[in-house]
N, C-alpha and C positions, 0 to 999 in steps of 0.2 A: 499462284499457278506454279506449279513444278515443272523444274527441266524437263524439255524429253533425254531420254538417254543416253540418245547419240550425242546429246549436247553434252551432258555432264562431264566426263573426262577433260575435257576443253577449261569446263570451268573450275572446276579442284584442283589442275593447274594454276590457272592463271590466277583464282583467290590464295592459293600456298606462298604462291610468288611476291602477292602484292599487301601482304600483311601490314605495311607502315608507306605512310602517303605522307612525305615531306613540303609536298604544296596543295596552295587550296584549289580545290579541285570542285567542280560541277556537271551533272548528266545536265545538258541545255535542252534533250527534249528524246525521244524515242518513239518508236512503232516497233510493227512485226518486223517491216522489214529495212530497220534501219537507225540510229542513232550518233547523235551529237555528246562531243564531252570536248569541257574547257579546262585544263589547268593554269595555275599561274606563281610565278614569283615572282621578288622583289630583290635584285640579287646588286650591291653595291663594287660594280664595275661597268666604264661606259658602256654604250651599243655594241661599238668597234669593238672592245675587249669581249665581249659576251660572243658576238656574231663571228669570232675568230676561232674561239674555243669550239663554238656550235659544229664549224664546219671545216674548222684540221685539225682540230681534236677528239673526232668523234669516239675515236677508239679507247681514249682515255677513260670518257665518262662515261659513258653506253652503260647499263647493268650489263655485263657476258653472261648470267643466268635467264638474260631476254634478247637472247642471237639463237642461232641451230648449233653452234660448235661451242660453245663458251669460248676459255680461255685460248682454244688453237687457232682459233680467226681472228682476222683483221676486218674490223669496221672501216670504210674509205665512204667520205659525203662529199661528190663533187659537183658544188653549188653555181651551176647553171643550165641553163635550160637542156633538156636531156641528159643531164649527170646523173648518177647512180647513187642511190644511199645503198651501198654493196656491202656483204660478206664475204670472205672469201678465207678458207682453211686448205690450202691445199689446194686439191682437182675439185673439192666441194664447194659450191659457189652459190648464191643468195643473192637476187635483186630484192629487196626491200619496198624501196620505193622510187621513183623518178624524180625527177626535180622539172618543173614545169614552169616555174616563176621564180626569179629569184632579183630582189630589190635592197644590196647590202646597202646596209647593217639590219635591214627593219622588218622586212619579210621575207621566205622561204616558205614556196610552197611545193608539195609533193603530190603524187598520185602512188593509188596501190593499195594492197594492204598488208598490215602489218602480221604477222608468227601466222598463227595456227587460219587465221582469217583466209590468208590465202589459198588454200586448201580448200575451203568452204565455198569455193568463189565468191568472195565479194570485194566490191572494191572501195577505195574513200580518197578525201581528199586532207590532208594534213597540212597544217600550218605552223610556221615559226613564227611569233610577230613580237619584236622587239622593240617597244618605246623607251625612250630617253626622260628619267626622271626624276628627278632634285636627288640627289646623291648614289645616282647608279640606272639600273634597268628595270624595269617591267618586262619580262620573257612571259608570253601565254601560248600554249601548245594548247592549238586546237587540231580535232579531228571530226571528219563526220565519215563516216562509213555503212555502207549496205548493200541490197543486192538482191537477188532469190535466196530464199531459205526454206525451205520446207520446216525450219525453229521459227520461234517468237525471240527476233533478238533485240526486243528489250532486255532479255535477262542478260545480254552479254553487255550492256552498258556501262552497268556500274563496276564490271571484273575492268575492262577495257580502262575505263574512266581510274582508277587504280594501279594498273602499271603506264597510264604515260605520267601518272604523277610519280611515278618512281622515275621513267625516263626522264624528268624535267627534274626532280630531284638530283641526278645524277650531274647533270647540270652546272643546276645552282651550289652542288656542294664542291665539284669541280672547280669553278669562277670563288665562291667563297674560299677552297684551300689556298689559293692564287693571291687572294685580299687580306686576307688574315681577316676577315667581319663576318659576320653571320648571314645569309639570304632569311629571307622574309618572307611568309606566305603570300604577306599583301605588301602592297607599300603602305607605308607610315602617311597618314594623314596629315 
């Protein structure tokens, strides 16, 4: 089935953007109006060290090709309950997402949605969940988002499913510069 056309723009974006997926990544399920995606690494630095970067570093790792301003704003994640994953360039300002759960090192969870999504009205619920795992972390970013759409957004799953693996990317290669080791799709068995 083909885009409708309104959709298309949305998506030639968001597929130019997401050319190369540094973690492994999964659509967990989809409909018309609504879809699940899992990323995940294996990134060797503890929880603490991971969940510190996550959330006062965010402006380090963030892609700025996936904010509204790129490189004039500042990314700010302030991880508790009603805190802001905020943009902000100036007078131009971006809520992101909310912070609704927050359980350091191990989970972070938000409300919202992410770029062009908010526009479309829908909303979702996004997750940090950090495990602690024989020589480092397991970081898996999850999202599930949906809503009314007059589209079939299955098609937006797998563009979606695409840049949070760039997001988690951003990451893991973050926490990797930091360690001097390489992050890992999965963890080593």
């Amino acid at each position: 089935m083909l885009a409708p056309l309104r959709l298309l723009p949305l998506l030639l974006i968001l597929a130019a953007a997401a050319m190369t997926r540094p973690a492994s990544a999964e659509v967990k399920d989809s409909s018309p109006s609504g879809f699940t995606v899992e990323n995940t690494v294996f990134v060797p630095v503890s929880a603490a060290t991971a969940w510190s970067a996550l959330v006062d570093d965010v402006d380090k790792w963030w892609p700025k090709d996936h904010s509204w301003w790129g490189r004039e704003s500042k990314l700010t994640l302030d991880a508790r309950a009603g805190g802001c994953f905020c943009e902000i360039a100036g007078d131009r300002q971006a809520q992101h997402l909310q912070v609704v759960f927050a359980s350091p090192p191990t989970l972070l969870r938000l409300t919202g949605a992410l770029g062009p999504m908010q526009g479309m009205g829908l909303s979702g619920v996004l997750e940090w969940r950090l495990q602690a795992a024989e020589g480092g972390t397991r970081i898996t970013l999850w999202y599930r988002a949906g809503g009314y759409s007059p589209d079939d957004l299955r098609q937006l799953a797998p563009v979606v499913d695409r840049v949070q693996g760039l997001q988690l990317g951003g990451l893991a290669n973050y926490l990797t510069g930091q360690s001097g080791k390489r992050a890992q799709a999965k963890k080593p068995e």
